[in-house]
TORKOL-4160 file (C-alpha; in steps of 0.2 Angstrom, whole numbers, padded with zeros to 4 digits, m for minus):
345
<pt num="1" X="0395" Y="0559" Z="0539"/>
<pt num="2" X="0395" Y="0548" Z="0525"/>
<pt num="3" X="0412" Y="0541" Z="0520"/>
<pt num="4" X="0417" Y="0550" Z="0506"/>
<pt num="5" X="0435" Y="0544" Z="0504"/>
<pt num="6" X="0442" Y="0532" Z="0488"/>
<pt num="7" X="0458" Y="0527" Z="0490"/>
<pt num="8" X="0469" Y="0513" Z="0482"/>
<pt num="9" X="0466" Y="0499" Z="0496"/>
<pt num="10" X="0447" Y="0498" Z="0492"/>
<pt num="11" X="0445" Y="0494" Z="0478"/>
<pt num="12" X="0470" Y="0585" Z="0350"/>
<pt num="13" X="0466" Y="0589" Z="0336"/>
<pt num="14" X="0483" Y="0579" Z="0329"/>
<pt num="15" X="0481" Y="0558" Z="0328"/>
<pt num="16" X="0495" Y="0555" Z="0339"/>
<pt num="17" X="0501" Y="0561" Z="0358"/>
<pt num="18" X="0519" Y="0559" Z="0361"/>
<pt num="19" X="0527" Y="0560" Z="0379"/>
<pt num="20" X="0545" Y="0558" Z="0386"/>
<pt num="21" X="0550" Y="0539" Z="0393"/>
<pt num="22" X="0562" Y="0528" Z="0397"/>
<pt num="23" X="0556" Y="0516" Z="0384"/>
<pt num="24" X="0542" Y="0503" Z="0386"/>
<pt num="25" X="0535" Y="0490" Z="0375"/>
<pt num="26" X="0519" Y="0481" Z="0381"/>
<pt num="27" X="0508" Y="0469" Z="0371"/>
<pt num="28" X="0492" Y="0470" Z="0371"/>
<pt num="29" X="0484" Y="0453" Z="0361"/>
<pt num="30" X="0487" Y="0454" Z="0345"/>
<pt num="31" X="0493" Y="0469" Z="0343"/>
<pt num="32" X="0505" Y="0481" Z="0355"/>
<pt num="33" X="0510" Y="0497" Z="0361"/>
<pt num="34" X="0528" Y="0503" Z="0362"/>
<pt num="35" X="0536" Y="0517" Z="0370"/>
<pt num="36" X="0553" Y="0520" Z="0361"/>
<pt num="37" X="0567" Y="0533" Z="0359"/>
<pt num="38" X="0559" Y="0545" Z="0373"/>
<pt num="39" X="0541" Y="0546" Z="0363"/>
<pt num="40" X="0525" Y="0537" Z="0366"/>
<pt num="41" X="0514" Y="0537" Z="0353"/>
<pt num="42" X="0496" Y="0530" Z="0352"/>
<pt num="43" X="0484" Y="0534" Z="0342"/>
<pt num="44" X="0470" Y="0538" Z="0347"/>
<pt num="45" X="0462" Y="0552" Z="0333"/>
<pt num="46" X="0457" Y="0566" Z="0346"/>
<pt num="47" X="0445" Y="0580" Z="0342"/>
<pt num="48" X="0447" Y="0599" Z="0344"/>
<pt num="49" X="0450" Y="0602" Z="0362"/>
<pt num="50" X="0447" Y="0617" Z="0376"/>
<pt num="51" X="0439" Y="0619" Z="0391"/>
<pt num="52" X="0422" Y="0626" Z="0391"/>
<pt num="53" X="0418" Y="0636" Z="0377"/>
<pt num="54" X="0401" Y="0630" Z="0370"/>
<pt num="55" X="0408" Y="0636" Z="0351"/>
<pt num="56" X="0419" Y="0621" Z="0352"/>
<pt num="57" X="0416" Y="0605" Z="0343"/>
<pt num="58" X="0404" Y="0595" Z="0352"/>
<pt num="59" X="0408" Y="0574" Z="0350"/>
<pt num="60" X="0392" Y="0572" Z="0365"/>
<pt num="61" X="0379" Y="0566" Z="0350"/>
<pt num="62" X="0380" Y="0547" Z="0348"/>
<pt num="63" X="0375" Y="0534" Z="0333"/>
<pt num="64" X="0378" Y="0518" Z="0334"/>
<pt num="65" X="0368" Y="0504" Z="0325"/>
<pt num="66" X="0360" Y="0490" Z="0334"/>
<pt num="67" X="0371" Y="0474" Z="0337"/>
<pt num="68" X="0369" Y="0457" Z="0347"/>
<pt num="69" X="0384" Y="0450" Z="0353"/>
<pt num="70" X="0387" Y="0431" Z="0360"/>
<pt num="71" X="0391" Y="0439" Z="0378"/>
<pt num="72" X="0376" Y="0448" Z="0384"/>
<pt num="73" X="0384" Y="0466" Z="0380"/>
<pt num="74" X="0373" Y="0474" Z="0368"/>
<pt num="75" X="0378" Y="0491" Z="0359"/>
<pt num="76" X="0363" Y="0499" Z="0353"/>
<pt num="77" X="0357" Y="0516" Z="0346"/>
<pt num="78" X="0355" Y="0529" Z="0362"/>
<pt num="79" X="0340" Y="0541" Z="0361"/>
<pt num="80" X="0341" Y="0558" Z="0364"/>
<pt num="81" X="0321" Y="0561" Z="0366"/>
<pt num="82" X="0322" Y="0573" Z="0381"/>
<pt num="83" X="0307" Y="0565" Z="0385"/>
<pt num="84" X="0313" Y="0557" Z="0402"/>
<pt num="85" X="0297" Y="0551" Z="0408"/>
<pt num="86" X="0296" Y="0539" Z="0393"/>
<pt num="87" X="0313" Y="0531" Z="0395"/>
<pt num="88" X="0311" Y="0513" Z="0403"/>
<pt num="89" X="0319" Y="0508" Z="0419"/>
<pt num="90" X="0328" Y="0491" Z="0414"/>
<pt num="91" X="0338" Y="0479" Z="0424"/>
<pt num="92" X="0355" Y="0481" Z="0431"/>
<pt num="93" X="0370" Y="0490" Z="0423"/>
<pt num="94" X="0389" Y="0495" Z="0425"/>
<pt num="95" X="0395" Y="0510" Z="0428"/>
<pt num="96" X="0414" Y="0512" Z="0429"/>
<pt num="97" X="0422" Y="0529" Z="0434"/>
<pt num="98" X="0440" Y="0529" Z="0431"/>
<pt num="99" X="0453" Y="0547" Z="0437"/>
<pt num="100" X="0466" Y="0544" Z="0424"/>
<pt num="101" X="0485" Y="0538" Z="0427"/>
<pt num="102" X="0499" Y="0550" Z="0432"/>
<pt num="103" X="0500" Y="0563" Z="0419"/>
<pt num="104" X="0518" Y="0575" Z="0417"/>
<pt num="105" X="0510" Y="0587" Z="0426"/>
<pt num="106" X="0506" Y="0577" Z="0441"/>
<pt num="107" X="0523" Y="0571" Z="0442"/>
<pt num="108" X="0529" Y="0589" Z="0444"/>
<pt num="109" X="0515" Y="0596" Z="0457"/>
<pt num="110" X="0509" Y="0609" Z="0443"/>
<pt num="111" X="0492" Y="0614" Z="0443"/>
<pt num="112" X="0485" Y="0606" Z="0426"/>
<pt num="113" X="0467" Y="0609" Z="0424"/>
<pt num="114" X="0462" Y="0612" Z="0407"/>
<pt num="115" X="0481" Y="0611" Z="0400"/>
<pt num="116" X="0483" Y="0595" Z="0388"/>
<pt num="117" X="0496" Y="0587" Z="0394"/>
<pt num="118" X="0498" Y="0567" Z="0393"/>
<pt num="119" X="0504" Y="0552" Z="0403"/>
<pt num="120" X="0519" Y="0549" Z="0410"/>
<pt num="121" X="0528" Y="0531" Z="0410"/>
<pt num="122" X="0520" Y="0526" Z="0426"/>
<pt num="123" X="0503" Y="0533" Z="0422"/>
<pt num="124" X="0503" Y="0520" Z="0406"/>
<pt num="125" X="0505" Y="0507" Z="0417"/>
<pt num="126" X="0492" Y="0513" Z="0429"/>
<pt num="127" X="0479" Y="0513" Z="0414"/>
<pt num="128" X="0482" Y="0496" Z="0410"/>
<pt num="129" X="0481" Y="0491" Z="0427"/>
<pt num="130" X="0465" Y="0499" Z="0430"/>
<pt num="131" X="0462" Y="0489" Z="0412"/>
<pt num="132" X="0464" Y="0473" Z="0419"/>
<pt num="133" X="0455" Y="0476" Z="0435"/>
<pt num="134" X="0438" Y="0481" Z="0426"/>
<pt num="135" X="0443" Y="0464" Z="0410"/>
<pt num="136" X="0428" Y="0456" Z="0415"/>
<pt num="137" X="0415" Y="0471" Z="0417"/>
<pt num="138" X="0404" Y="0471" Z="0401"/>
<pt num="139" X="0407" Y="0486" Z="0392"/>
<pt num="140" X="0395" Y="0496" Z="0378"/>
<pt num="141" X="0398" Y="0514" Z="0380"/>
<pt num="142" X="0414" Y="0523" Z="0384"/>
<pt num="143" X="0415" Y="0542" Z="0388"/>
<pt num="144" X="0429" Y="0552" Z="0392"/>
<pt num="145" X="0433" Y="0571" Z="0395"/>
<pt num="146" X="0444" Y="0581" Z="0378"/>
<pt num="147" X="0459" Y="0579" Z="0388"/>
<pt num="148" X="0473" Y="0567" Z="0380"/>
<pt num="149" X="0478" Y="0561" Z="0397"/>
<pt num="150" X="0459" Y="0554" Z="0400"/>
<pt num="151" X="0460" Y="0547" Z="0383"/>
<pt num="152" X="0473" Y="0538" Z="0383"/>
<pt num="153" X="0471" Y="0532" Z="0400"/>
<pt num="154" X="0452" Y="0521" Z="0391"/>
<pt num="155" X="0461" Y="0518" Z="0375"/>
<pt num="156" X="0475" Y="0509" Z="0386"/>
<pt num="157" X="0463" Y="0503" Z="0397"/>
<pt num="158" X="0452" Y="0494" Z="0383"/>
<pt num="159" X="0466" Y="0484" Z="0378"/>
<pt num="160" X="0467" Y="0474" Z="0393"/>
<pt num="161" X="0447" Y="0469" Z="0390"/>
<pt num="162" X="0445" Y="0451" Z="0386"/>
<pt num="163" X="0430" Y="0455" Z="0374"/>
<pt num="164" X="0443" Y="0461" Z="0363"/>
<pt num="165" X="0432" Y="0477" Z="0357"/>
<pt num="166" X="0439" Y="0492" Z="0348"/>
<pt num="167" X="0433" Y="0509" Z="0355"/>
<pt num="168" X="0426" Y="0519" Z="0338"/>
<pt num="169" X="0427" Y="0538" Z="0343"/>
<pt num="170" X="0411" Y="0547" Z="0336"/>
<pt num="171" X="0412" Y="0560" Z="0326"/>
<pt num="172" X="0393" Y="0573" Z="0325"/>
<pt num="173" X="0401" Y="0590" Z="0325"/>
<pt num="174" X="0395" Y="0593" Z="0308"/>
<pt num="175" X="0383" Y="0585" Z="0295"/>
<pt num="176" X="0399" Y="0578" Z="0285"/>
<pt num="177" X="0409" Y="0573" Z="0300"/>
<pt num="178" X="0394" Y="0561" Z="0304"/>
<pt num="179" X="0393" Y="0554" Z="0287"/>
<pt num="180" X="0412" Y="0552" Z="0284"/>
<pt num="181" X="0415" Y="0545" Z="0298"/>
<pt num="182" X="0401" Y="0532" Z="0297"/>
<pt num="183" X="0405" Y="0510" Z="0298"/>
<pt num="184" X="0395" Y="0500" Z="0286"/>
<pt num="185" X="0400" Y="0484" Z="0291"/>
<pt num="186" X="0388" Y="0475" Z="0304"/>
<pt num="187" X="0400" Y="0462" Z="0307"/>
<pt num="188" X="0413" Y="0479" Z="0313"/>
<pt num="189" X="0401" Y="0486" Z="0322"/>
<pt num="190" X="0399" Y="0471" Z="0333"/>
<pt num="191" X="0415" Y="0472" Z="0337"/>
<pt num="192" X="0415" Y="0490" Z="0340"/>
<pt num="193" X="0415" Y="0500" Z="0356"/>
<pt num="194" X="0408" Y="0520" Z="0353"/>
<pt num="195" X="0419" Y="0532" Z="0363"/>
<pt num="196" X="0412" Y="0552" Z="0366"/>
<pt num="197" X="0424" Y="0565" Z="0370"/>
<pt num="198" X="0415" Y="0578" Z="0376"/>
<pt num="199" X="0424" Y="0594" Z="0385"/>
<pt num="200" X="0410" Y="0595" Z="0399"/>
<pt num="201" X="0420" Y="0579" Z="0409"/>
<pt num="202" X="0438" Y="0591" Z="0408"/>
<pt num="203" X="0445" Y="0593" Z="0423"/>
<pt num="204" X="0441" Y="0610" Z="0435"/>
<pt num="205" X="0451" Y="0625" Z="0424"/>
<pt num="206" X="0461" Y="0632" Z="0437"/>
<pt num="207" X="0463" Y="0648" Z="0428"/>
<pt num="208" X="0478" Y="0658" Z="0435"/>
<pt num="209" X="0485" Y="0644" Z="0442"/>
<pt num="210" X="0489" Y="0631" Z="0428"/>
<pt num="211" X="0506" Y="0625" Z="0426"/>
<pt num="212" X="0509" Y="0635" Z="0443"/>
<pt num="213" X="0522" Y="0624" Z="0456"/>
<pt num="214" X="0507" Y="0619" Z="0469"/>
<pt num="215" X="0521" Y="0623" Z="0481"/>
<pt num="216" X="0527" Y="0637" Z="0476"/>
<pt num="217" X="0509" Y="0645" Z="0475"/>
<pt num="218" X="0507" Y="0641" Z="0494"/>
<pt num="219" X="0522" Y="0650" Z="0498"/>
<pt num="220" X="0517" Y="0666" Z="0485"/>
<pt num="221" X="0500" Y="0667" Z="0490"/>
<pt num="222" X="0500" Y="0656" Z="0509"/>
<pt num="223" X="0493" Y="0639" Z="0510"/>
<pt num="224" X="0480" Y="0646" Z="0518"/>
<pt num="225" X="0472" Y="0653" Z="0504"/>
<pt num="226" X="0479" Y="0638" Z="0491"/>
<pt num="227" X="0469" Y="0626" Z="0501"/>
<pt num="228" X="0453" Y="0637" Z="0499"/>
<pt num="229" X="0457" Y="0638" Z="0479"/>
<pt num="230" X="0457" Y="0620" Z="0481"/>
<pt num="231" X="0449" Y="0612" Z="0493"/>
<pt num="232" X="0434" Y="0623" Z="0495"/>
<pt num="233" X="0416" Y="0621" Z="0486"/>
<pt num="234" X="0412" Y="0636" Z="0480"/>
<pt num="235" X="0427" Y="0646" Z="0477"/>
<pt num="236" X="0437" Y="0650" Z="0462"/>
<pt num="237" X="0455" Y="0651" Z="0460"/>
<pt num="238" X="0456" Y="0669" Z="0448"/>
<pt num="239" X="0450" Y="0667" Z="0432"/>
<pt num="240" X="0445" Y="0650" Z="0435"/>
<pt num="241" X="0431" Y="0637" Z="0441"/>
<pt num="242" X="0427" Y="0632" Z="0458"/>
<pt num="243" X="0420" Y="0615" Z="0462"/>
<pt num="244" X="0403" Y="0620" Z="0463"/>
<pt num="245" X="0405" Y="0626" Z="0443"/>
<pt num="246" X="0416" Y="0610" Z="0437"/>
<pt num="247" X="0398" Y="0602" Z="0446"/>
<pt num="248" X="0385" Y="0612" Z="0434"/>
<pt num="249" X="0392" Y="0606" Z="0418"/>
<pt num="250" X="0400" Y="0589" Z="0423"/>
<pt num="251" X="0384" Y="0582" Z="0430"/>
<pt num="252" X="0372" Y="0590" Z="0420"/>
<pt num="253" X="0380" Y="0581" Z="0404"/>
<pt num="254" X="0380" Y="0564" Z="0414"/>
<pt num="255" X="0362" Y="0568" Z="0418"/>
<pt num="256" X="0356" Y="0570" Z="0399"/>
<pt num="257" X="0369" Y="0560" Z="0390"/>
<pt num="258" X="0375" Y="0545" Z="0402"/>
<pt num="259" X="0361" Y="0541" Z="0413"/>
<pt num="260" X="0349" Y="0537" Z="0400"/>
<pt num="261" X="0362" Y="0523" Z="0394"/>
<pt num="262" X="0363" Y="0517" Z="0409"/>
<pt num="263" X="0345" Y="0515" Z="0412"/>
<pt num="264" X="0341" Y="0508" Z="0398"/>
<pt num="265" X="0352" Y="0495" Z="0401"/>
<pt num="266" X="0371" Y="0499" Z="0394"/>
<pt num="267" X="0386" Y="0498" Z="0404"/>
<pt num="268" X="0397" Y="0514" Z="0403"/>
<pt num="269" X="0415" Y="0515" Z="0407"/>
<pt num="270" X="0418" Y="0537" Z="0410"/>
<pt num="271" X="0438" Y="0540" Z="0411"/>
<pt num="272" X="0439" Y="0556" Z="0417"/>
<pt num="273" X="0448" Y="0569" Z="0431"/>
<pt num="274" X="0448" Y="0572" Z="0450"/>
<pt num="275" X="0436" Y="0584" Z="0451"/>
<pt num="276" X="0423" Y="0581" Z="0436"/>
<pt num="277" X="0423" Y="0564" Z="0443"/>
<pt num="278" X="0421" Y="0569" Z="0460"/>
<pt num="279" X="0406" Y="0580" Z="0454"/>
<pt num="280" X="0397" Y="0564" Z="0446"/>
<pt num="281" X="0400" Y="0555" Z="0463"/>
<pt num="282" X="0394" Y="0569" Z="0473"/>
<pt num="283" X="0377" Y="0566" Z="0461"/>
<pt num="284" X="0380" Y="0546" Z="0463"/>
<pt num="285" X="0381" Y="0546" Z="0481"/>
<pt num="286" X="0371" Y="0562" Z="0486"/>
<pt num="287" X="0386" Y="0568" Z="0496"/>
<pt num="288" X="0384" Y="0588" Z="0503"/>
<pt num="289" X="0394" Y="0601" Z="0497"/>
<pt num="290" X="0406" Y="0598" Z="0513"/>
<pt num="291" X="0407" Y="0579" Z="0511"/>
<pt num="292" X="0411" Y="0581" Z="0494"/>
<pt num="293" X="0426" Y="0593" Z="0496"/>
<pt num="294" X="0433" Y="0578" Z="0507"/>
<pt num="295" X="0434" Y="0566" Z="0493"/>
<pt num="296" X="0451" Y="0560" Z="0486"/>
<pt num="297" X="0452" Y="0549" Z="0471"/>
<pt num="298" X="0466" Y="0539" Z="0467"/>
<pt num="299" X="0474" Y="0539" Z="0450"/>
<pt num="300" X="0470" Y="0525" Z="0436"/>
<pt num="301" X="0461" Y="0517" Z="0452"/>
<pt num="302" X="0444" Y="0511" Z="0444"/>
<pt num="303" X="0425" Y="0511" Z="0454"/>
<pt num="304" X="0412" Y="0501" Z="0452"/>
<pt num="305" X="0394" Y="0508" Z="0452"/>
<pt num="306" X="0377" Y="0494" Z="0446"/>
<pt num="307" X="0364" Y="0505" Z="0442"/>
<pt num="308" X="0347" Y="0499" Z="0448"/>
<pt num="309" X="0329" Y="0505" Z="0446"/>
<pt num="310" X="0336" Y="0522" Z="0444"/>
<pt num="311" X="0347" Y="0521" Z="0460"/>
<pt num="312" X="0368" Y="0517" Z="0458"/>
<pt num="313" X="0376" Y="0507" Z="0469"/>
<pt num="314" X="0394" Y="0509" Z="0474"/>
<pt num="315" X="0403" Y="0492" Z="0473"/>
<pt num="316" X="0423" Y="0500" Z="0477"/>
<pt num="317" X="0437" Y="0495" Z="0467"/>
<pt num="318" X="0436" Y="0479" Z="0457"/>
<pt num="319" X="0450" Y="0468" Z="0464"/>
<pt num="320" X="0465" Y="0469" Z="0456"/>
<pt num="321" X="0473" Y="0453" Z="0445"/>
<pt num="322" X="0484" Y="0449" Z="0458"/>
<pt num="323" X="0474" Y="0449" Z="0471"/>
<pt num="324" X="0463" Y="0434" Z="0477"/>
<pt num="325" X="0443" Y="0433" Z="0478"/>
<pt num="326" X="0428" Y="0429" Z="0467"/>
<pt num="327" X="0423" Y="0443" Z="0454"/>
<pt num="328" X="0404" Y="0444" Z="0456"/>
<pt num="329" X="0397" Y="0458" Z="0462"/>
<pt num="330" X="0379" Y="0455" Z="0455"/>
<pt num="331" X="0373" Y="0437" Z="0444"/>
<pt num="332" X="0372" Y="0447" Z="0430"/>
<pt num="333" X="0392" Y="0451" Z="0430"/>
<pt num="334" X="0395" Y="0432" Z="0437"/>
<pt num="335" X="0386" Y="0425" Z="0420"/>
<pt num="336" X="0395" Y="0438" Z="0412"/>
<pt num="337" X="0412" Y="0432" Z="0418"/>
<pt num="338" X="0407" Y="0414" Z="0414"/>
<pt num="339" X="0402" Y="0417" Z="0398"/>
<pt num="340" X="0419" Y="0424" Z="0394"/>
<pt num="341" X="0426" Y="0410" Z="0403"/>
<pt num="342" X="0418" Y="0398" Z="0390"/>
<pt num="343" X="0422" Y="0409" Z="0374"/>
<pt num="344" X="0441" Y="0408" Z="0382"/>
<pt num="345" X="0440" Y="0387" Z="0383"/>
């Protein structure tokens, strides 16, 4: 049976999300986050959010101009030809999953799902740790789930990055939203990271069962039939999605809208949820429906995928700054490191 466990030893429509703390203040370069008087605020300009319906805005149409950077990470403009056959197998790429940090919800064993709720105090710092475990992986494309908690965990997690890039959240879900929203600066835009929120990366909705105790529903409806609801492939909670249906739409859009980047050569951060992610790695790793239901992901606990020729892969979780060992998976991310290494010196 293939080993289909990750764990941490192998490695809004508004502008702003506010969560309870203690208080925090973290720099970040130049610049900082702060966590004061019981609210977190970053901004991080969210579009409309829900869980599936197709009626929704859509932020899953990309634009971004062609720009050469001094490290070998090149942002260019993706196609969207369906014409798959045409797309050109290139060289290697990254591909970094990332299950966002400890939300409020996780913190109080609720069932979450679909509900937007953000990160606590220890998820923040699990977003900058998972940050400065992927600093050296070049980075051109950054996609995430309509979910503040995923949002914030690769806004967070950008800043540790020693390219120093600003992710630039695209904005097609209408003809003037495009236009408005458009950077006519070159010298910007090469410094610019393109981030795509798109609702088909959300966590499985769990219908009858969100903000449910997860306790407290095994003793109402007997663990027994919990576990099903959530461990099981094909089997909904009421009202909501099974894994098998999280799977349809979470690797379908990876299919037509990520894979293509990667194959043409771009290197894709996705922050994202435990069972959307566990979809895509059940596509990645071409796990059965029963291996897959085995899978745990730990949170703000990045994975490393090269893709190759059209295959992916898996590399485990990049070390982290404290530990010791030599960060080159391939000789494409070892000149890559170096490269930053001189920029630094």
């Amino acid at each position: 049976m293939a080993a289909a466990v990750f764990n941490q030893s192998i490695g809004t429509s508004q502008s702003l999300g506010h969560f309870n703390t203690s208080g925090l203040h973290q720099e970040f370069g130049k610049g900082s986050v702060r966590l004061i008087s019981k609210a977190f605020e970053v901004d991080v300009g969210l579009s409309k959010r829900g869980c599936y319906n197709s009626s929704q805005r859509n932020l899953s149409i990309i634009r971004a101009s062609t720009s050469q950077t001094s490290v070998i990470d090149i942002v260019s403009s993706p196609s969207h030809n369906k014409s798959n056959d045409s797309r050109k197998k290139s060289g290697e790429a990254a591909l970094i999953l990332i299950r966002h940090g400890e939300s409020l919800w996780n913190e109080k064993n609720l069932f979450t799902g679909c509900v937007d709720v953000p990160l606590t105090k220890k998820g923040v710092e699990e977003a900058i740790e998972a940050g400065k475990r992927i600093s050296n992986i070049p980075i051109d494309m950054i996609y995430t789930s309509a979910l503040i908690r995923a949002q914030m965990t690769a806004m967070l997690a950008m800043t540790q990055h020693r390219r120093k890039k600003v992710p630039v959240i695209m904005h097609n879900e209408s003809e003037q939203a495009t236009a408005w929203s458009q950077i006519f600066s070159e010298d910007t835009k090469k410094q610019s990271i393109p981030f795509v929120a798109d609702w088909r990366l959300n966590e499985r909705m769990y219908g009858e069962l969100q903000g449910l105790n997860k306790q407290e529903t095994a003793d109402r409806y007997g663990k027994e039939q919990v576990h099903e609801w959530r461990r099981s492939y094909d089997v909904p909670p009421p009202n909501g999605e099974s894994l098998e249906m999280c799977a349809q739409r979470a690797v379908a859009y990876f299919k037509d809208q990520i894979e293509p980047q990667l194959l043409a050569g771009k290197n894709v951060m996705i922050a994202a949820h435990g069972n959307s992610l566990r979809s895509i790695i059940m596509y990645l790793d071409k796990l059965t429906s029963q291996e897959v239901i085995s899978l745990e992901l730990s949170t703000g606990i990045p994975m490393l995928y090269i893709s190759k020729e059209g295959k992916f892969i898996r590399r485990g979780s990049p070390a982290g700054p404290a530990e010791a060992g030599v960060y080159a998976y391939t000789k494409k991310l070892a000149l890559y490191r170096q490269k930053l290494d001189e920029m630094v010196h």
